[in-house]
MOPAC internal coordinates of N, CA, C and O (Angstrom, degrees):
PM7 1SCF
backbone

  N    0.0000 0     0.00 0     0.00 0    0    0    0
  C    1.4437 1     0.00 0     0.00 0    1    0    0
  C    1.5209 1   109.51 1     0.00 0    2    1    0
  O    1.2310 1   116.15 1   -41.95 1    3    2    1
  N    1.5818 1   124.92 1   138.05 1    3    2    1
  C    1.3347 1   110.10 1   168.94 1    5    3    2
  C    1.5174 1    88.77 1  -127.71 1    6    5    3
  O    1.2310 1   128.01 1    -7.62 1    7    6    5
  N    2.0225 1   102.18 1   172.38 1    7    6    5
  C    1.3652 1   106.04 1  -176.19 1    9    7    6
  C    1.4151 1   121.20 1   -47.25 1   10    9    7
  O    1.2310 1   132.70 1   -26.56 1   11   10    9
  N    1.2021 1    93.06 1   153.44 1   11   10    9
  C    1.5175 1   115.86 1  -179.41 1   13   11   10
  C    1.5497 1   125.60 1    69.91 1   14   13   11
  O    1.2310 1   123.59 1  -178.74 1   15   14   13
  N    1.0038 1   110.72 1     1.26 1   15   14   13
  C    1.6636 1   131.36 1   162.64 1   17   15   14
  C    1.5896 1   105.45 1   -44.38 1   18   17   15
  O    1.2310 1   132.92 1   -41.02 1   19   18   17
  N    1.5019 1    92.65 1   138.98 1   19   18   17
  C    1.8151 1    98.16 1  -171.35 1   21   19   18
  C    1.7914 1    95.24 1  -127.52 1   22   21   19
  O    1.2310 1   130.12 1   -39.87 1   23   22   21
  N    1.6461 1    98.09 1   140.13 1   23   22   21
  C    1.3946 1   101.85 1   179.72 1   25   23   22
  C    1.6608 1    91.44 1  -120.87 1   26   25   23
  O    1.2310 1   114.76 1    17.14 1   27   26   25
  N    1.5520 1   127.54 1  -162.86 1   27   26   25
  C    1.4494 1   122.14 1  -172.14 1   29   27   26
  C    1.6226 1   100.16 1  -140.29 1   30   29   27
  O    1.2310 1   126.42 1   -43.56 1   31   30   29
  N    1.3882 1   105.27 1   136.44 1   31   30   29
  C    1.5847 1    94.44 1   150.22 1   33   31   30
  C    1.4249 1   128.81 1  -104.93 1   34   33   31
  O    1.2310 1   111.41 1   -44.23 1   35   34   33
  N    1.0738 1   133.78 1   135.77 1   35   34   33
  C    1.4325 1   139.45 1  -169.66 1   37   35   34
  C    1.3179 1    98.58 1  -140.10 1   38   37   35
  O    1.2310 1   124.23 1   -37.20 1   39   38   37
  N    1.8874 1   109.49 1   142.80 1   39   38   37
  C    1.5883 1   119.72 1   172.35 1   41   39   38
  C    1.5002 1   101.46 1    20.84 1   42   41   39
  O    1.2310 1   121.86 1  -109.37 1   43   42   41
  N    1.6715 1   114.05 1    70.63 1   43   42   41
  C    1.5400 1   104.52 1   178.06 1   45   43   42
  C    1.6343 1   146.47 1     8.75 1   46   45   43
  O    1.2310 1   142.79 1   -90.25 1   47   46   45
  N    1.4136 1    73.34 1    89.75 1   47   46   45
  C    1.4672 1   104.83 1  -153.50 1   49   47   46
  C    1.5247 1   115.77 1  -141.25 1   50   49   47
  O    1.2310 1   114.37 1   -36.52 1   51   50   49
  N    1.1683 1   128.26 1   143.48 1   51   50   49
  C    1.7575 1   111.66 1   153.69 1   53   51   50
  C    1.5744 1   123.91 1  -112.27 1   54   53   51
  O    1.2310 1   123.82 1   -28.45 1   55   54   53
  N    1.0242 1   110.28 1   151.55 1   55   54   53
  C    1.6020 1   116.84 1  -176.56 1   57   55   54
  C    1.1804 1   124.32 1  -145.04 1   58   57   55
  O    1.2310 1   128.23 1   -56.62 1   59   58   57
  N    1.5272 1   101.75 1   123.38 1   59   58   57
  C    1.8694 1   103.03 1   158.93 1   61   59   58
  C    1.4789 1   109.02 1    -5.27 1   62   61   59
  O    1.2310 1   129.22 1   -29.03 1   63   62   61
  N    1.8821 1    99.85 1   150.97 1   63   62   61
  C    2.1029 1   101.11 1   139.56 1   65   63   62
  C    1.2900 1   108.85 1   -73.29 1   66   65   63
  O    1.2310 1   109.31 1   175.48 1   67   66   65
  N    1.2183 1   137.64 1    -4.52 1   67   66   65
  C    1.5448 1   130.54 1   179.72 1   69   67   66
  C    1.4206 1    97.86 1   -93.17 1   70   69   67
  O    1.2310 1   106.82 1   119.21 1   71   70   69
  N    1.4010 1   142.13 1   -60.79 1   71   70   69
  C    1.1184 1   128.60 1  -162.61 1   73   71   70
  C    1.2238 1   122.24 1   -85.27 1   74   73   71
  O    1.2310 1   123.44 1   170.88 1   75   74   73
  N    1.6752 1   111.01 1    -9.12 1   75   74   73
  C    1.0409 1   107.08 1  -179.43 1   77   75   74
  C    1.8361 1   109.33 1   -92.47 1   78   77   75
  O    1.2310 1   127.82 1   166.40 1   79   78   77
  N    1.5694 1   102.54 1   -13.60 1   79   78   77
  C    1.5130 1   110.56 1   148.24 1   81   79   78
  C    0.9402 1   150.06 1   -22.23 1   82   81   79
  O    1.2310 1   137.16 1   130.35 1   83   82   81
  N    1.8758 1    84.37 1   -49.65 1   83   82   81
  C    1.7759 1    76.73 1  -167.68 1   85   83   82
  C    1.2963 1    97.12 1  -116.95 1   86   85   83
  O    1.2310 1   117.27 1   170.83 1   87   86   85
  N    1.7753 1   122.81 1    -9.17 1   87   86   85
  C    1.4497 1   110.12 1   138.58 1   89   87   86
  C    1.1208 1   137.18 1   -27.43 1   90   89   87
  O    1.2310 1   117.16 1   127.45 1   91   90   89
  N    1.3560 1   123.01 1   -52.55 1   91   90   89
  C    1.4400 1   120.18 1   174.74 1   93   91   90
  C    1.5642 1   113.98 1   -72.63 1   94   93   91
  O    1.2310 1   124.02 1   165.71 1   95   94   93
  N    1.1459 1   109.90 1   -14.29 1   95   94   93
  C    1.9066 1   110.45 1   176.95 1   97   95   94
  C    1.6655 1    99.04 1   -90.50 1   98   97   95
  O    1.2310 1   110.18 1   141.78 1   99   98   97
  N    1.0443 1   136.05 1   -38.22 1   99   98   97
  C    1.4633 1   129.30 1  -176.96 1  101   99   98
  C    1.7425 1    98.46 1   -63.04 1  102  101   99
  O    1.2310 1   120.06 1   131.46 1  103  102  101
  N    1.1256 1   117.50 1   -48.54 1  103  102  101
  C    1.6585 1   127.97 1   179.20 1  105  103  102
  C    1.6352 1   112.24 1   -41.27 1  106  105  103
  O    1.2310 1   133.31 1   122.01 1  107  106  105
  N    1.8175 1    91.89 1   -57.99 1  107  106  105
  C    1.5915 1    99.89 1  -166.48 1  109  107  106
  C    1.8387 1    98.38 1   -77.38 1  110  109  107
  O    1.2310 1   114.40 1   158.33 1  111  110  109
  N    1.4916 1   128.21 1   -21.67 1  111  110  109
  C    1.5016 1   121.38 1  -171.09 1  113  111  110
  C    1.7919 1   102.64 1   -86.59 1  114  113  111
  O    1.2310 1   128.90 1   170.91 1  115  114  113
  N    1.4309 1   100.45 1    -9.09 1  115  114  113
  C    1.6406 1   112.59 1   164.78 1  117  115  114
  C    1.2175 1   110.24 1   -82.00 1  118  117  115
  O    1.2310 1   109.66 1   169.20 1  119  118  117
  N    1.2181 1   136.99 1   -10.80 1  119  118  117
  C    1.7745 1   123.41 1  -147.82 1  121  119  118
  C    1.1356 1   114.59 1    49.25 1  122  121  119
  O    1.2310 1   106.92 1  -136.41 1  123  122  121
  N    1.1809 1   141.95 1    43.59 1  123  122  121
  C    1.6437 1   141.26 1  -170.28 1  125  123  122
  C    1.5059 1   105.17 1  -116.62 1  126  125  123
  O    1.2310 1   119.51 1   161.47 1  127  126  125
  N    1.8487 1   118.54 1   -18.53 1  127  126  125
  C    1.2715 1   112.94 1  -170.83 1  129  127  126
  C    1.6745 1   105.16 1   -58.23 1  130  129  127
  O    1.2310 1   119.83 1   -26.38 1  131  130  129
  N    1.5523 1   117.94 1   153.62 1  131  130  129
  C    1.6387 1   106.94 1   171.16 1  133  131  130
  C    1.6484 1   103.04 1   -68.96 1  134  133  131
  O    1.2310 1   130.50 1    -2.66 1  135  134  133
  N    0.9086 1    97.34 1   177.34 1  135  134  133
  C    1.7170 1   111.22 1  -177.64 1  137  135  134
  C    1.3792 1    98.25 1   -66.75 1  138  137  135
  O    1.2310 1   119.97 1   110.14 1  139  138  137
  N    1.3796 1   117.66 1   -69.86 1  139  138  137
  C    1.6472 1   125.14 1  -178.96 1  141  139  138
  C    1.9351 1   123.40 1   -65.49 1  142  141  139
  O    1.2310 1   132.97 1  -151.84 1  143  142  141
  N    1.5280 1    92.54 1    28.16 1  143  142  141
  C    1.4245 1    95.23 1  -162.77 1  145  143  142
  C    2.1010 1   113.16 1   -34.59 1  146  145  143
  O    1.2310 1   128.78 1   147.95 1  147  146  145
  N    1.2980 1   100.68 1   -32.05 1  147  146  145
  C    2.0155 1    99.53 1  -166.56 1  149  147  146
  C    1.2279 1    95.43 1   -76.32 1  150  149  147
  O    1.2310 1   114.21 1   157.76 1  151  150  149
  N    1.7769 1   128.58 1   -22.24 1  151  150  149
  C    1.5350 1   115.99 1   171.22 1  153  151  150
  C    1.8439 1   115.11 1   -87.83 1  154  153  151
  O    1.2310 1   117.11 1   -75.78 1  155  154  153
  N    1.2837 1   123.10 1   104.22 1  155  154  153
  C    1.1687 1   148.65 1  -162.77 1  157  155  154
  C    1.4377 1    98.41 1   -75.45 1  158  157  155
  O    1.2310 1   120.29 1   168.77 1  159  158  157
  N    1.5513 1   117.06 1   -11.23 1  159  158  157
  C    1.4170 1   117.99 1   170.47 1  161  159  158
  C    0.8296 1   142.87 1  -120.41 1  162  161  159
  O    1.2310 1   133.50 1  -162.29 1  163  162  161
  N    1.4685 1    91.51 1    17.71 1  163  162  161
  C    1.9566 1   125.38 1   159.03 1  165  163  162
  C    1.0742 1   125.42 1   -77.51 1  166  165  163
  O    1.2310 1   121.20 1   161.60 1  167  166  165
  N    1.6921 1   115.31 1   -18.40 1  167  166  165
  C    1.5035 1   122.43 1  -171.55 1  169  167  166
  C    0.9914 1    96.15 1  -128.44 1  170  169  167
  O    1.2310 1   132.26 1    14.30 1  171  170  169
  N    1.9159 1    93.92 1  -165.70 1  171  170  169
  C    1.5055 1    95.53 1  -172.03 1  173  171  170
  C    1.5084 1    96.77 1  -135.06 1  174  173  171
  O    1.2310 1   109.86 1   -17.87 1  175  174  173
  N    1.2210 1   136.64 1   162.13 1  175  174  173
  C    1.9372 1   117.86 1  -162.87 1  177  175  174
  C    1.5391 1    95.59 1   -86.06 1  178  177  175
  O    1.2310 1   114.86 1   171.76 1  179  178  177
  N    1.7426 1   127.35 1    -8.24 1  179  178  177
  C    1.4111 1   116.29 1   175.00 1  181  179  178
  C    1.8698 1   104.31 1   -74.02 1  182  181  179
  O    1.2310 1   116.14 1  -171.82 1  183  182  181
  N    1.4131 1   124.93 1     8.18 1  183  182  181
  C    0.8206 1   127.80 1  -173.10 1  185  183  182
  C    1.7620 1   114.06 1  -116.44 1  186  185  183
  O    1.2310 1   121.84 1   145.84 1  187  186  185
  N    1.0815 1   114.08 1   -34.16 1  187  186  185
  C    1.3820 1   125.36 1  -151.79 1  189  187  186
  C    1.5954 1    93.44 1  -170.37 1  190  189  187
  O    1.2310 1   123.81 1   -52.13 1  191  190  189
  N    1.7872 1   110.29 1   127.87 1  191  190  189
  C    1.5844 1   109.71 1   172.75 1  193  191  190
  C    2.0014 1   105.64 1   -70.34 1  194  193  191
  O    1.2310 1   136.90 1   -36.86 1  195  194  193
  N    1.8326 1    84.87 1   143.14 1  195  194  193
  C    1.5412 1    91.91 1   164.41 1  197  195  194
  C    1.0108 1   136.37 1  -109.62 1  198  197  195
  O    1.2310 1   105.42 1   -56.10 1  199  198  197
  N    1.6830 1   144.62 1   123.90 1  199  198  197
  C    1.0262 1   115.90 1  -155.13 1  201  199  198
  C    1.6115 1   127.28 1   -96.09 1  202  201  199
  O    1.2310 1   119.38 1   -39.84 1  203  202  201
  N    1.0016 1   118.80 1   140.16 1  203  202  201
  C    1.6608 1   131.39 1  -178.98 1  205  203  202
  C    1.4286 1   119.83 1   -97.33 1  206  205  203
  O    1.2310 1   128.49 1   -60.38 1  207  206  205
  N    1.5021 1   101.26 1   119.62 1  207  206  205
  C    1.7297 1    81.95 1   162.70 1  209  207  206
  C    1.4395 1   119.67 1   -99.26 1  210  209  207
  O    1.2310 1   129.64 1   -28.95 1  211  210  209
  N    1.3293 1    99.02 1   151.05 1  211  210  209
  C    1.6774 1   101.86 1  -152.54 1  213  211  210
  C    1.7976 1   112.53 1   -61.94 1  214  213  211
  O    1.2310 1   125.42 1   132.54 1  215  214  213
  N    1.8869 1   107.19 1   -47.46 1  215  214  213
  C    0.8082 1   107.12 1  -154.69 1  217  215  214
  C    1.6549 1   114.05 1   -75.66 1  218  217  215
  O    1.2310 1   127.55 1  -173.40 1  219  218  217
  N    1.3016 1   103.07 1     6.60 1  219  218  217
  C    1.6685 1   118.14 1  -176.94 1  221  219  218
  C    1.7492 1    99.28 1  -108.71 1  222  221  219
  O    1.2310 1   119.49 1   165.18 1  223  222  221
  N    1.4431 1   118.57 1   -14.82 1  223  222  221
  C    1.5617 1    95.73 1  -177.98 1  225  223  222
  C    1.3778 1   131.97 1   -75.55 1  226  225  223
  O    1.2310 1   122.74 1   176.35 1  227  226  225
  N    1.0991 1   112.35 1    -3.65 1  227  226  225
  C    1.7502 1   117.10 1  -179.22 1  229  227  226
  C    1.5700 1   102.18 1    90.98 1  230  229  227
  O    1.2310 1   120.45 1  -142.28 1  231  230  229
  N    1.1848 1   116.75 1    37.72 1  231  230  229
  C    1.9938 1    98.13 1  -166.31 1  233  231  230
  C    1.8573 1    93.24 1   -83.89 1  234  233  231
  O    1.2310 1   118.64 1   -32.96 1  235  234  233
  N    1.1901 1   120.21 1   147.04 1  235  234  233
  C    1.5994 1   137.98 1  -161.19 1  237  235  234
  C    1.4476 1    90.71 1  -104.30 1  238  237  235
  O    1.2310 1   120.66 1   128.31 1  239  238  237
  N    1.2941 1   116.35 1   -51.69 1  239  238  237
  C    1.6301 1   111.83 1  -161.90 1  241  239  238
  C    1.3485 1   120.76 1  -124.41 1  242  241  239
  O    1.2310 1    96.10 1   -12.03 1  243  242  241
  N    1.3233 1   159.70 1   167.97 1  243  242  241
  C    0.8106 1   147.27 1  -129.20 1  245  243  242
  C    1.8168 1   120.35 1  -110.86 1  246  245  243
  O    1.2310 1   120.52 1  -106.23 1  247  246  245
  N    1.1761 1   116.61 1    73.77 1  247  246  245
  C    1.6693 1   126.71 1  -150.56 1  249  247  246
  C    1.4964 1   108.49 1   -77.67 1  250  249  247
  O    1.2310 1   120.44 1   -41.69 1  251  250  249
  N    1.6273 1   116.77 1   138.31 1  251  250  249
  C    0.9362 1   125.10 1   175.63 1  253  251  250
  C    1.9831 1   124.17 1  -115.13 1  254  253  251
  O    1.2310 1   117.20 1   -31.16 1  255  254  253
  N    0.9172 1   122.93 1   148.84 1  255  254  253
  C    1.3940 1   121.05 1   175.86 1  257  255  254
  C    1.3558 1   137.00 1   -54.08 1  258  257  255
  O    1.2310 1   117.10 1   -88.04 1  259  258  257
  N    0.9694 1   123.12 1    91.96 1  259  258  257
  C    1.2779 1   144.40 1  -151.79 1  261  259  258
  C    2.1498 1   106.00 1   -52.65 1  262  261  259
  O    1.2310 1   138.23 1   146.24 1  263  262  261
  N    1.4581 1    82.28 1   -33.76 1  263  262  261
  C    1.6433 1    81.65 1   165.90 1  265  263  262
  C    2.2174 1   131.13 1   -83.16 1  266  265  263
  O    1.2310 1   133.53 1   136.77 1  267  266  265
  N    1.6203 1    91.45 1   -43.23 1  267  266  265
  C    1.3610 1   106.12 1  -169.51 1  269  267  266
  C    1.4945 1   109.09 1  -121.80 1  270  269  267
  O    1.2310 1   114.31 1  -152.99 1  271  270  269
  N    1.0202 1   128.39 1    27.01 1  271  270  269
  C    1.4554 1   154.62 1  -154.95 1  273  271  270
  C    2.0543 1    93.27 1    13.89 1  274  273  271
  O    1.2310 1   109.18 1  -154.64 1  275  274  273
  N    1.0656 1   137.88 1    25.36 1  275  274  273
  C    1.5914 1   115.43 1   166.10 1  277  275  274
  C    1.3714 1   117.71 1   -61.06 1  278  277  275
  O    1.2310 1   120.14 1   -37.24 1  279  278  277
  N    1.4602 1   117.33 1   142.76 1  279  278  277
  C    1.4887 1   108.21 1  -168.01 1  281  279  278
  C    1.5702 1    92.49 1   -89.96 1  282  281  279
  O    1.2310 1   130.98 1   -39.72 1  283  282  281
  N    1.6609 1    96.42 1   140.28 1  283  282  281
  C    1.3991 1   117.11 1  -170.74 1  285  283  282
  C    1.2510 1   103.71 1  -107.03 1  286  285  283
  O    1.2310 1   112.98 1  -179.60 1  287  286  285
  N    1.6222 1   130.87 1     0.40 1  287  286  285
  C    1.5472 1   126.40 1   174.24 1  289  287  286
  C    1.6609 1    90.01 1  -162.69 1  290  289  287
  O    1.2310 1   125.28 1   -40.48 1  291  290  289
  N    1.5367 1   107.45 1   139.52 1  291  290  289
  C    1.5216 1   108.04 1   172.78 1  293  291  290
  C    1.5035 1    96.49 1  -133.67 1  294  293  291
  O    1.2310 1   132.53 1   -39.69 1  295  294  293
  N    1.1552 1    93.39 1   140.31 1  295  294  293
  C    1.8572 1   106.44 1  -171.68 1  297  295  294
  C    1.7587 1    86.09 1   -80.18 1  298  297  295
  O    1.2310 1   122.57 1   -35.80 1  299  298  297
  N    1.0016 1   112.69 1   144.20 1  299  298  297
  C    1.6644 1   112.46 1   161.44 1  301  299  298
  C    1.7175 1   111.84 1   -87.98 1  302  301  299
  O    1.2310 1   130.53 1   -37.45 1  303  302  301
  N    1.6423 1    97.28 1   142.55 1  303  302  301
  C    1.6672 1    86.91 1  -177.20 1  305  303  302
  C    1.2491 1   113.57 1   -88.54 1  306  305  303
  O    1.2310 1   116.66 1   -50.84 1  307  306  305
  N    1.4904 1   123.96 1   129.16 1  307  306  305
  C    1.6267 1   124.68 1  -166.58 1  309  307  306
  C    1.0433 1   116.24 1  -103.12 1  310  309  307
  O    1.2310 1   118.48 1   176.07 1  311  310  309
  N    1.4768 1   120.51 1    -3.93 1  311  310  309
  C    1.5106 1   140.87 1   167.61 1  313  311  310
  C    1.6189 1   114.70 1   -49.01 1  314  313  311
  O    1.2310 1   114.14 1  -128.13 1  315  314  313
  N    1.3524 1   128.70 1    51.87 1  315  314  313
  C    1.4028 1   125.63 1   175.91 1  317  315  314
  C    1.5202 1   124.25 1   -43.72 1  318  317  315
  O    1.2310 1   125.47 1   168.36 1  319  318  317
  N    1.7836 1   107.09 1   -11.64 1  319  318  317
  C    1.6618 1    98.32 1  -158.62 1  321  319  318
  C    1.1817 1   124.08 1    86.42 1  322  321  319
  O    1.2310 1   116.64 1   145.40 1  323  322  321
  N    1.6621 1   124.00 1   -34.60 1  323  322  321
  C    1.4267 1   114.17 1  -176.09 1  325  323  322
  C    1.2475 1   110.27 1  -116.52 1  326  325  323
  O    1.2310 1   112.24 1    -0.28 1  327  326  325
  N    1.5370 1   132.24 1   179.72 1  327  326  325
  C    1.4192 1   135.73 1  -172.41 1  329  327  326
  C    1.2671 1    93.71 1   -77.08 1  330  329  327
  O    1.2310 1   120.10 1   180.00 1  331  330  329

């Protein structure tokens, strides 16, 4: 991942930009997108994925993609062994 990389949440969930891609294209080839899909504060993400950028979300532990399992945040291990 480098900065500014966006993953999605959907039906509490996390996702790739790829899966959460083509989530939003299966939605919109459904008619399911909301009407206001570019206002993110029209919906709700159990409705429509939202997008996050990763390196600003606060993630603690190390999250993976709920569709294609790539890890979308890796905690670094800080455990050196020494004091």
């Amino acid at each position: 991942m480098s900065f500014g990389d966006i993953c999605y949440i959907y039906q509490a969930a996390l996702y790739c930009d790829s899966c959460g891609s083509e989530i939003k294209q299966r939605l919109k080839d459904e008619s399911k997108r909301p009407k206001d899909w570019r206002d993110e504060d029209s919906y709700d993400s159990d409705e429509y994925p939202k997008g996050v950028v990763i390196d600003q979300a606060g993630f603690t532990e190390t999250e993976h993609c709920e569709g294609c399992g790539e890890v979308i945040y890796e905690v670094e291990d800080e455990d050196d062994g020494g004091w």
